[in-house]
Every structure is written in structure tokens, then in C-alpha cells.
N, CA, C and O atoms as a Tinker XYZ file with bonds, in Angstrom:
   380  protein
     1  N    -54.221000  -11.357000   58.351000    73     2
     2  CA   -54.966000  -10.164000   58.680000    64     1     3
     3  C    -56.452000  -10.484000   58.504000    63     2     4     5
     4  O    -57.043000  -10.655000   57.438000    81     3
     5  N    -56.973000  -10.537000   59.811000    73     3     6
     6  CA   -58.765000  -11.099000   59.271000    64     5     7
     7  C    -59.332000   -9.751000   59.301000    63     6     8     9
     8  O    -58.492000   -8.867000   59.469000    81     7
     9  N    -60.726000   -9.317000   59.163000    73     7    10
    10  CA   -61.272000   -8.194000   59.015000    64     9    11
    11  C    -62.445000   -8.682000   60.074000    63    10    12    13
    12  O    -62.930000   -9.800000   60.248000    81    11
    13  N    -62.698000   -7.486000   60.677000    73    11    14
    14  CA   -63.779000   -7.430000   61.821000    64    13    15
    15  C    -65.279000   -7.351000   61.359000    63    14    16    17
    16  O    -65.589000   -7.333000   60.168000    81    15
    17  N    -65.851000   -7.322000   62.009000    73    15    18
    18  CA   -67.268000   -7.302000   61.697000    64    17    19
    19  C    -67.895000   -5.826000   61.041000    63    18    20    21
    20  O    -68.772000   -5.714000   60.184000    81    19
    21  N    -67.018000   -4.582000   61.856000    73    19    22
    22  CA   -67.453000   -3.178000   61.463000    64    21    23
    23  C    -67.020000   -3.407000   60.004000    63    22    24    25
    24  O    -67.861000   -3.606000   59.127000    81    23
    25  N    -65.506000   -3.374000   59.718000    73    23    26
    26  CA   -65.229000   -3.389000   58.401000    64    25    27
    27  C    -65.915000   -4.770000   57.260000    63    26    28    29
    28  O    -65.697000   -4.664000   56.053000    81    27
    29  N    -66.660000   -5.903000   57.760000    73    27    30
    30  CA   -67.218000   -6.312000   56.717000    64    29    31
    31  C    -68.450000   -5.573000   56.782000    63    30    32    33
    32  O    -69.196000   -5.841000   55.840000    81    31
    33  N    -69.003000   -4.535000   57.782000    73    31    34
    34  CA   -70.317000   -3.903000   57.432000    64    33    35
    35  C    -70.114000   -2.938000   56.464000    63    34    36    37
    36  O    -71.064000   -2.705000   55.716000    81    35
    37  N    -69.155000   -2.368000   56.323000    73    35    38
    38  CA   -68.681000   -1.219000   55.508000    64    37    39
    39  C    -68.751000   -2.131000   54.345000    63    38    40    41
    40  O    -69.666000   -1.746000   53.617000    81    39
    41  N    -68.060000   -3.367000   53.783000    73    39    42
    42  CA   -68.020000   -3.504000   52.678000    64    41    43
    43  C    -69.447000   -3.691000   52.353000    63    42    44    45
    44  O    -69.967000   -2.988000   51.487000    81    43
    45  N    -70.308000   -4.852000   53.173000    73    43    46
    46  CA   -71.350000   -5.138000   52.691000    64    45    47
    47  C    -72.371000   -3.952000   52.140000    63    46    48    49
    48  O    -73.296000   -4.156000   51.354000    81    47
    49  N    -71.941000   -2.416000   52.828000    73    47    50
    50  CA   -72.737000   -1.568000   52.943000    64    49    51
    51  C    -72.474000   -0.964000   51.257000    63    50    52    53
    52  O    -73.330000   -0.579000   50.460000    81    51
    53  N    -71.030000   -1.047000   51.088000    73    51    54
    54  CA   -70.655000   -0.562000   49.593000    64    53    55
    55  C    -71.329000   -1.154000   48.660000    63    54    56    57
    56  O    -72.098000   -0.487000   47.968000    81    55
    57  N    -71.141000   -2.814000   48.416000    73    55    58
    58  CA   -71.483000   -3.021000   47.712000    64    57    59
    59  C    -73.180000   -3.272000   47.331000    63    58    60    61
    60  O    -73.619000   -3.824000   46.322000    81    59
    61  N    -73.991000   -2.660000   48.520000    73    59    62
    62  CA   -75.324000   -2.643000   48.619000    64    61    63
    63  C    -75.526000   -1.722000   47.531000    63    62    64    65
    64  O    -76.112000   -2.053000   46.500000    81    63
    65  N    -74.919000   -0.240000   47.793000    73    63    66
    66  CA   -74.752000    0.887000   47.426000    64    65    67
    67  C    -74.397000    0.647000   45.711000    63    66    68    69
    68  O    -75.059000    1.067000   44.762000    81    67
    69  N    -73.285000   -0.069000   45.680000    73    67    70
    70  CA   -72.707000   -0.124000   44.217000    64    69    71
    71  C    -73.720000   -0.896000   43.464000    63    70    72    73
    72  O    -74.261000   -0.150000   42.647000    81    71
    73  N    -74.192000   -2.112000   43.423000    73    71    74
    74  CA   -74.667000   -3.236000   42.912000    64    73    75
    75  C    -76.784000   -3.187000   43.152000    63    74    76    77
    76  O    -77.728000   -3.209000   42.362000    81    75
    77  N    -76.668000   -3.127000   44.427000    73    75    78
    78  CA   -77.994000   -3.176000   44.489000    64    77    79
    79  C    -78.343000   -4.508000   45.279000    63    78    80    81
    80  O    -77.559000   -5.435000   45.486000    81    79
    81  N    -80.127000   -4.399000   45.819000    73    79    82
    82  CA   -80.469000   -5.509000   46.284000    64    81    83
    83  C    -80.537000   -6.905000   45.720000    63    82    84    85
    84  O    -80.519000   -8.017000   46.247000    81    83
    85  N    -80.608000   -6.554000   44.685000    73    83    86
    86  CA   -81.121000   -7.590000   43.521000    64    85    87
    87  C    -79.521000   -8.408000   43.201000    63    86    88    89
    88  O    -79.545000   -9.633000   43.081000    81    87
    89  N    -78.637000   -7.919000   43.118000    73    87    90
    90  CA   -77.243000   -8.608000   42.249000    64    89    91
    91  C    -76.649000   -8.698000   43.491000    63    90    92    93
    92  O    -75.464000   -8.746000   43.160000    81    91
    93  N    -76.669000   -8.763000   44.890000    73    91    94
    94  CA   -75.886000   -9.303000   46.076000    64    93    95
    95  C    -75.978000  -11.058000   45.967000    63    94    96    97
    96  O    -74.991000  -11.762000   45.756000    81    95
    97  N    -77.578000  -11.649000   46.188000    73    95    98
    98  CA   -77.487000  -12.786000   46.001000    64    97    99
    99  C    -76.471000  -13.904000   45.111000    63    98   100   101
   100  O    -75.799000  -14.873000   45.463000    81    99
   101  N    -76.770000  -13.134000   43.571000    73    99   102
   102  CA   -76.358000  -13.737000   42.524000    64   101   103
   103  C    -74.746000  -13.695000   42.832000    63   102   104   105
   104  O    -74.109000  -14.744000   42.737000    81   103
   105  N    -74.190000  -12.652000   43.147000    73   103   106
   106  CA   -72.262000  -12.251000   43.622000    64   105   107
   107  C    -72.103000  -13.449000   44.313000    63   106   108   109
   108  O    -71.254000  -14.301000   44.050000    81   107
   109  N    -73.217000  -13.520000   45.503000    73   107   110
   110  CA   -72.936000  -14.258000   46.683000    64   109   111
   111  C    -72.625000  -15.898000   46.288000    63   110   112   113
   112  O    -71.788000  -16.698000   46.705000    81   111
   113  N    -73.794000  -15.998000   45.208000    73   111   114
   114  CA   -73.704000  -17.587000   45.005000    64   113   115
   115  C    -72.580000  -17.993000   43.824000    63   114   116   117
   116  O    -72.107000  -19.126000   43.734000    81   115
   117  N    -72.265000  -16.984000   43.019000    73   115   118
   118  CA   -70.858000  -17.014000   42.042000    64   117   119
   119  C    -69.907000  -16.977000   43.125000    63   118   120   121
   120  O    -68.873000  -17.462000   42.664000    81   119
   121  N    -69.734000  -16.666000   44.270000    73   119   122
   122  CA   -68.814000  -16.884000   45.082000    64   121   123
   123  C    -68.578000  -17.938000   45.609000    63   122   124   125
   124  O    -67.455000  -18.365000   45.877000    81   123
   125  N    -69.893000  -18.610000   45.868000    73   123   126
   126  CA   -69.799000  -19.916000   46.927000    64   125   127
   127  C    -69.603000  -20.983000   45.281000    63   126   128   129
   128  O    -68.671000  -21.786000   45.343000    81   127
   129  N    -70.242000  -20.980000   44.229000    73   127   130
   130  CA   -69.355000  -21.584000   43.644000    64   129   131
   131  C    -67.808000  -21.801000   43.076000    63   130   132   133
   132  O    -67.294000  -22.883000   42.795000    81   131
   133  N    -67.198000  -20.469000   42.979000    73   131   134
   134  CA   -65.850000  -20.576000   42.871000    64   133   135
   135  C    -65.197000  -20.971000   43.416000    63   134   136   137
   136  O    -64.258000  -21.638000   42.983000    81   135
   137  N    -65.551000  -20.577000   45.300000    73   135   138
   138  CA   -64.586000  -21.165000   46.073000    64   137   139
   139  C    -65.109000  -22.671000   46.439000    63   138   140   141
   140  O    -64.534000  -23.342000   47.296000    81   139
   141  N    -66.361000  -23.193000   45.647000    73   139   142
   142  CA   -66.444000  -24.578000   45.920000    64   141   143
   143  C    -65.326000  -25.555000   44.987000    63   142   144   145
   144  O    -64.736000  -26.556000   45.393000    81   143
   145  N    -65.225000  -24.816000   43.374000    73   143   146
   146  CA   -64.638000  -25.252000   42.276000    64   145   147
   147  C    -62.807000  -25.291000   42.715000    63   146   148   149
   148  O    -62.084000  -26.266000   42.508000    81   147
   149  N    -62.466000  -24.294000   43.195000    73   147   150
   150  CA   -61.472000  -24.158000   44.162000    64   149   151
   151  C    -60.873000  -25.012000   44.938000    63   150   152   153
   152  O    -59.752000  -25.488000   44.759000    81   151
   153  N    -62.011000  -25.341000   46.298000    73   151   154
   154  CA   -61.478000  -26.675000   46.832000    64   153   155
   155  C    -61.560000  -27.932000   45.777000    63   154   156   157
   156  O    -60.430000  -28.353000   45.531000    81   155
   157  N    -62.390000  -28.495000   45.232000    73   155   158
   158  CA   -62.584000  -29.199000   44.449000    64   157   159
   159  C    -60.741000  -29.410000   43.769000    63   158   160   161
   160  O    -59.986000  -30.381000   43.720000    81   159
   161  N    -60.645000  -28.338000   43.451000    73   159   162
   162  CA   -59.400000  -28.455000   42.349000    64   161   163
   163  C    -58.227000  -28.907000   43.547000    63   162   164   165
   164  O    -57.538000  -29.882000   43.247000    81   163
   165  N    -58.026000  -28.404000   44.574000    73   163   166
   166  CA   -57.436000  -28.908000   45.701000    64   165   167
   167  C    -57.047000  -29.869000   46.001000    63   166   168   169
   168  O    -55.982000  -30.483000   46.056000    81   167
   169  N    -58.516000  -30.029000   46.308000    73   167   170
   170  CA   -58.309000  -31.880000   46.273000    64   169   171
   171  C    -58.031000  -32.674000   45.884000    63   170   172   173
   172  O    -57.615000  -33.687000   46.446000    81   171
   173  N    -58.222000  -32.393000   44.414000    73   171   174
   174  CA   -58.297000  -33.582000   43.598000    64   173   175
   175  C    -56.460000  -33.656000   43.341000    63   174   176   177
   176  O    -55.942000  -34.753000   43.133000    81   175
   177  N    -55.492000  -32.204000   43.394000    73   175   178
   178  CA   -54.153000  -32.077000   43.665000    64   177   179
   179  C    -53.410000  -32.974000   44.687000    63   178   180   181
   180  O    -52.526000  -33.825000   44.596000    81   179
   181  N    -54.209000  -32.378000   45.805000    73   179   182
   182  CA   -53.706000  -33.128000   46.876000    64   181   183
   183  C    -53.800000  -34.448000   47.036000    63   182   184   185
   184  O    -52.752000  -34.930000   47.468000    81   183
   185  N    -54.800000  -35.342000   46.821000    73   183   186
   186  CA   -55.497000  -36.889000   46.038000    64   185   187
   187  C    -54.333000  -37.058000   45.296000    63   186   188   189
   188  O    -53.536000  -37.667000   46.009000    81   187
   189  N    -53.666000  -36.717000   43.790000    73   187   190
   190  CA   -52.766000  -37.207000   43.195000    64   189   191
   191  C    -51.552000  -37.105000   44.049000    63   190   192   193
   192  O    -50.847000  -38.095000   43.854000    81   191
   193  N    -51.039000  -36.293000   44.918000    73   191   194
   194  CA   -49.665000  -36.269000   45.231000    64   193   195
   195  C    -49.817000  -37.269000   46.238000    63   194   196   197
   196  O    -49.069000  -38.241000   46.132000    81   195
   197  N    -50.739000  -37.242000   47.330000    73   195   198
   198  CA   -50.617000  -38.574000   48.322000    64   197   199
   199  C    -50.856000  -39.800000   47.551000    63   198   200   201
   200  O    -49.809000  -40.445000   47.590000    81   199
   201  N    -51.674000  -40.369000   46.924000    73   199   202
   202  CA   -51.988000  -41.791000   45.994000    64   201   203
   203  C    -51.138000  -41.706000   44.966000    63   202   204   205
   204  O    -50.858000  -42.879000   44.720000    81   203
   205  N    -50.308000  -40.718000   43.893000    73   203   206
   206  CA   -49.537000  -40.757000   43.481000    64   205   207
   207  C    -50.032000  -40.599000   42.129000    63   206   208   209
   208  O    -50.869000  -41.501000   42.098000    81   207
   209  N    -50.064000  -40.050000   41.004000    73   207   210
   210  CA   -50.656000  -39.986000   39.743000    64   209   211
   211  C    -50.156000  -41.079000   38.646000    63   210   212   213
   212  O    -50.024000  -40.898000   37.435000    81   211
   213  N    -49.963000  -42.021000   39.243000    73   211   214
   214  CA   -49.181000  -42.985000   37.909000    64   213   215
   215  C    -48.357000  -42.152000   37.045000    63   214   216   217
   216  O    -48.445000  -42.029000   35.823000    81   215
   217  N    -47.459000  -41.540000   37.934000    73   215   218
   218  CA   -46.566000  -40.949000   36.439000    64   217   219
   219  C    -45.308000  -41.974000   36.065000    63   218   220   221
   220  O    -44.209000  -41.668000   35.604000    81   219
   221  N    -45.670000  -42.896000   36.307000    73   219   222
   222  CA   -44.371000  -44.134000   35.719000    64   221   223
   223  C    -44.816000  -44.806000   34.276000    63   222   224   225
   224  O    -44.108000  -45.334000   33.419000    81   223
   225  N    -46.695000  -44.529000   34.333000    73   223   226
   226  CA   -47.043000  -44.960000   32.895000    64   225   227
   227  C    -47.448000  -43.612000   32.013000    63   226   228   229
   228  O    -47.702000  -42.450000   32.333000    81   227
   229  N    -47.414000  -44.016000   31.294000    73   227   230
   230  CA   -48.087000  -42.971000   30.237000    64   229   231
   231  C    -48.981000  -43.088000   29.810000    63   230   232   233
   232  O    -49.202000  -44.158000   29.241000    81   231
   233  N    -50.048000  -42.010000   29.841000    73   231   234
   234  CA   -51.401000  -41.680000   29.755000    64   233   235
   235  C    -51.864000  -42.313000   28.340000    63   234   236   237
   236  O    -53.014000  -42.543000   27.965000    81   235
   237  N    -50.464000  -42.563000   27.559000    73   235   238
   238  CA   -51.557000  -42.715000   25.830000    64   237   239
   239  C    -51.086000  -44.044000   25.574000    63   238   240   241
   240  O    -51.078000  -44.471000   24.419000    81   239
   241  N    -50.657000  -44.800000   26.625000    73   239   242
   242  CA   -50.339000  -46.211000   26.228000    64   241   243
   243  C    -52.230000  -46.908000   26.671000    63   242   244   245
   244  O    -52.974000  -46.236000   27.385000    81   243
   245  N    -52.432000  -47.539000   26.401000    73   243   246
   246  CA   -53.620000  -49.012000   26.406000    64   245   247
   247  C    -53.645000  -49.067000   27.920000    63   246   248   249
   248  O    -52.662000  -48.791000   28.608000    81   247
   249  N    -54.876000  -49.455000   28.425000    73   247   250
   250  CA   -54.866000  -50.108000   29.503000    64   249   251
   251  C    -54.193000  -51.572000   29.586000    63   250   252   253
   252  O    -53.813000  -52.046000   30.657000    81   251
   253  N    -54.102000  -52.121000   28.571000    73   251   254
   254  CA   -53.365000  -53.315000   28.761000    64   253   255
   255  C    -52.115000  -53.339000   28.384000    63   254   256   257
   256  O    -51.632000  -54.471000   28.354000    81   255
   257  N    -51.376000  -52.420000   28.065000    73   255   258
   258  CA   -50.314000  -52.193000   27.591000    64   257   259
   259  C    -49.646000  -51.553000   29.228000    63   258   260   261
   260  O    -48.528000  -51.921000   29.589000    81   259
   261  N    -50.350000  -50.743000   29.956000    73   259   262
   262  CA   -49.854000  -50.150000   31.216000    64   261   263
   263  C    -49.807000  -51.017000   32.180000    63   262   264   265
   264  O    -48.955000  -51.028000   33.068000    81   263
   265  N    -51.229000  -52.216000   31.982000    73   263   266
   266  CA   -50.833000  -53.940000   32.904000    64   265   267
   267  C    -49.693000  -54.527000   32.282000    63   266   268   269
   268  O    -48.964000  -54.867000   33.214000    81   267
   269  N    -49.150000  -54.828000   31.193000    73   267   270
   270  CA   -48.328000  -55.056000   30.322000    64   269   271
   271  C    -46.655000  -54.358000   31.409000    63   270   272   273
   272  O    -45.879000  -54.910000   32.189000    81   271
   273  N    -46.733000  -53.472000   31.069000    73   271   274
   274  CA   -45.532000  -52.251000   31.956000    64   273   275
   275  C    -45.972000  -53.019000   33.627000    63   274   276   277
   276  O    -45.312000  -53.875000   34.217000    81   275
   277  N    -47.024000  -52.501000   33.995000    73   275   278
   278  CA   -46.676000  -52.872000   35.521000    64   277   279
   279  C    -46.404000  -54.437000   36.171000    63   278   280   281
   280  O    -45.800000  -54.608000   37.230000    81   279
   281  N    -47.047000  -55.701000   35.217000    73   279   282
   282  CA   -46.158000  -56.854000   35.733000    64   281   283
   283  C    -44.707000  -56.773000   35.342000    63   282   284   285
   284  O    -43.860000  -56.981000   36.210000    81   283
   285  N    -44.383000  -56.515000   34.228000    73   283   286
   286  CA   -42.756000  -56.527000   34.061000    64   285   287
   287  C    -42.260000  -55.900000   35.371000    63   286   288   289
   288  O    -41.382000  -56.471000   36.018000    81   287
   289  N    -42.759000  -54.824000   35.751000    73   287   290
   290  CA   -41.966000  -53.761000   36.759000    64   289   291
   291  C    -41.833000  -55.142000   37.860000    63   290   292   293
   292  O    -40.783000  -55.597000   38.312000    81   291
   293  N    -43.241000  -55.634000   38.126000    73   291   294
   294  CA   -43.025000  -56.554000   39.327000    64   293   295
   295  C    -42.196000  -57.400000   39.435000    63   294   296   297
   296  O    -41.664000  -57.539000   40.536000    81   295
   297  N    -41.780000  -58.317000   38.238000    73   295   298
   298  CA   -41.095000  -58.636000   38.118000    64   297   299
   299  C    -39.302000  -58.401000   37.560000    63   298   300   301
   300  O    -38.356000  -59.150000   37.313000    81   299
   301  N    -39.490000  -57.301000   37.557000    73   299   302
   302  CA   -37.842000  -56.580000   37.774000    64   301   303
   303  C    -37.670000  -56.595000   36.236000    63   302   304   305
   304  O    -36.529000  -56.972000   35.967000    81   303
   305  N    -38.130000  -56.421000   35.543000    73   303   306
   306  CA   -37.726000  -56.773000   33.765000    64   305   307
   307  C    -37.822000  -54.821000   33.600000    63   306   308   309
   308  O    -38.671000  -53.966000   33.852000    81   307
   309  N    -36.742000  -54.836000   33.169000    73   307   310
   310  CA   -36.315000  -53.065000   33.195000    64   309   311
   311  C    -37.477000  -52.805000   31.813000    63   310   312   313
   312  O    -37.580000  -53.662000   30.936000    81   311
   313  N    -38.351000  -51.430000   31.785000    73   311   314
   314  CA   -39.321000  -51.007000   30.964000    64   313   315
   315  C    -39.019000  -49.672000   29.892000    63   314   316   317
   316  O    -39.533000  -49.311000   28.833000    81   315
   317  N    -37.693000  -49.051000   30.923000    73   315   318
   318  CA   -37.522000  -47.434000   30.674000    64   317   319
   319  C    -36.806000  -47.631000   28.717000    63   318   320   321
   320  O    -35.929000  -48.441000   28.418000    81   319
   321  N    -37.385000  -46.813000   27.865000    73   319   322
   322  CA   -36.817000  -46.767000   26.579000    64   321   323
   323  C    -36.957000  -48.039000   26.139000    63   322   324   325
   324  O    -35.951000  -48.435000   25.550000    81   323
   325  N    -37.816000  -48.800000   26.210000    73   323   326
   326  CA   -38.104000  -49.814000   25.361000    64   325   327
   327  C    -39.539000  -50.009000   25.058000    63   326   328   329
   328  O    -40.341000  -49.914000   25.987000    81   327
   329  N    -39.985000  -50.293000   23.762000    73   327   330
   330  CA   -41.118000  -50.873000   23.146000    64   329   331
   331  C    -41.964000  -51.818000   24.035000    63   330   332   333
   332  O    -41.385000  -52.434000   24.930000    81   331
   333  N    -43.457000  -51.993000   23.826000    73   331   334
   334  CA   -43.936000  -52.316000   24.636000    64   333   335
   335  C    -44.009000  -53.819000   23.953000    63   334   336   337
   336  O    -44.694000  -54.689000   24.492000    81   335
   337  N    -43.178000  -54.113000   22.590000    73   335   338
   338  CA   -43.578000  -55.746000   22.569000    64   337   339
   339  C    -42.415000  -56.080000   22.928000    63   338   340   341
   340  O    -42.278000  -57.223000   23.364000    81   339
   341  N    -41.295000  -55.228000   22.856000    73   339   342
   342  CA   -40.141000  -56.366000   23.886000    64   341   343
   343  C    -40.110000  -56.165000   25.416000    63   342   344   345
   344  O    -39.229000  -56.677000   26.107000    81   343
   345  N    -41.106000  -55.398000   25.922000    73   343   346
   346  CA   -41.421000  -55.929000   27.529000    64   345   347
   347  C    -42.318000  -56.911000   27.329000    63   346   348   349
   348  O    -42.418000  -57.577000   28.359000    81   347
   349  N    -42.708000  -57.129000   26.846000    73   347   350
   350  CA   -44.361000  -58.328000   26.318000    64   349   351
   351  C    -43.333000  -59.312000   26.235000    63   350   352   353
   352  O    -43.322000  -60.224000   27.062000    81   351
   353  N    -42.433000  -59.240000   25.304000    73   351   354
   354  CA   -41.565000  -60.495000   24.600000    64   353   355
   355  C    -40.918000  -60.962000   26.220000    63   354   356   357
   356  O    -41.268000  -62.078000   26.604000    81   355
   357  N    -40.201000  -60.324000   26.951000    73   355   358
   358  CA   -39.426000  -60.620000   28.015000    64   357   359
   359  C    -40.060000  -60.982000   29.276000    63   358   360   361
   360  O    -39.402000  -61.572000   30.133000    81   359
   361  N    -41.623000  -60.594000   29.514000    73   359   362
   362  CA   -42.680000  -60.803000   30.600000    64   361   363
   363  C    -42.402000  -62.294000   29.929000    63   362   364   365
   364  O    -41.620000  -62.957000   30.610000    81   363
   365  N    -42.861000  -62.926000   28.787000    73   363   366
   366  CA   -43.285000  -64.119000   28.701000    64   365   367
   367  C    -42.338000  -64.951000   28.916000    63   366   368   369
   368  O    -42.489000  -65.944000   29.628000    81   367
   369  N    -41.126000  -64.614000   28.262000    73   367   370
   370  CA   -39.955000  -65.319000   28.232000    64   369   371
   371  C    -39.461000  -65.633000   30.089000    63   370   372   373
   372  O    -38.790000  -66.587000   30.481000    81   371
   373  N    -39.922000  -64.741000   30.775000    73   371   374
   374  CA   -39.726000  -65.164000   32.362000    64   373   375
   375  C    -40.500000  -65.791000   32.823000    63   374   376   377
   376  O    -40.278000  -66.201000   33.963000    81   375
   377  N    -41.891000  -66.192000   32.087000    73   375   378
   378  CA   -42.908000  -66.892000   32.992000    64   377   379
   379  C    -42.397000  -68.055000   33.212000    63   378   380
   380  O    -42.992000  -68.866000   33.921000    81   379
């Protein structure tokens, strides 16, 4: 349902009426930031579901502990419910 031009004159006309000359601007630009913060948040949604959010590692392991996890993966050395020094222990043991 879009709204026509008469009926956004009516609103614009209300809230002239309600608010004043002075507090239209300020509405206007709290608006264009929300719905900027909005897309923003969007995106950055839509960004994780296409590229994928690494949810195979976990956020509170080490960066080298998550390189650690992802060569094992490459190399097929199962990761799920095990400690990260016996994937360490078993990465090496295959080199």
C-alpha cells in the first residue's frame, strides 16, 4: 500500500502543526539515520549468510588454535568434541 502525494501532504501538514518548523529537520535526519543503521544491519546479515559466519569455529578459541581446527579439517582429521592439543597432536602425527 504506497501513499500518494495528497496524503503525504496531509501528514507533512500534521506534523508541521504538531512539532513545528524548527523539530521537522532534526525528525527528518533521526530518520535518515535509522533507516541508514537499518540497512547497515542488513547487510552486514546478509554478508554473513552468503560468505558464511565461520560457525564451524568458535569465537573464543585463538586465532591459531582456529588455523589449528581448519588444517586438520583439510586434512580430514575429525575436530568435533575433541581438545585442541589432540587435533594439534594428530595434525602433526599426519604430516
Amino acid at each position: 500500500m504506497a501513499l500518494g502525494p495528497q496524503e503525504l501532504l496531509v501528514i507533512f501538514g500534521l506534523a508541521l502543526l504538531l512539532f513545528g518548523p524548527q523539530k521537522i529537520p532534526q525528525f527528518a535526519q533521526a530518520l535518515g539515520q535509522a533507516h541508514a543503521k537499518y540497512r547497515q544491519g542488513l547487510n552486514q546479515v546478509s554478508k554473513s549468510i552468503t560468505e558464511g559466519t565461520g560457525s564451524d569455529t568458535d569465537p573464543a578459541l585463538t586465532p591459531e588454535e582456529q588455523e589449528i581446527i581448519r588444517a586438520a579439517k583439510a586434512k580430514g582429521i575429525p575436530t568435533e568434541h575433541r581438545s585442541i592439543e589432540a587435533i594439534a597432536q594428530d595434525l602433526l602425527n599426519s604430516s
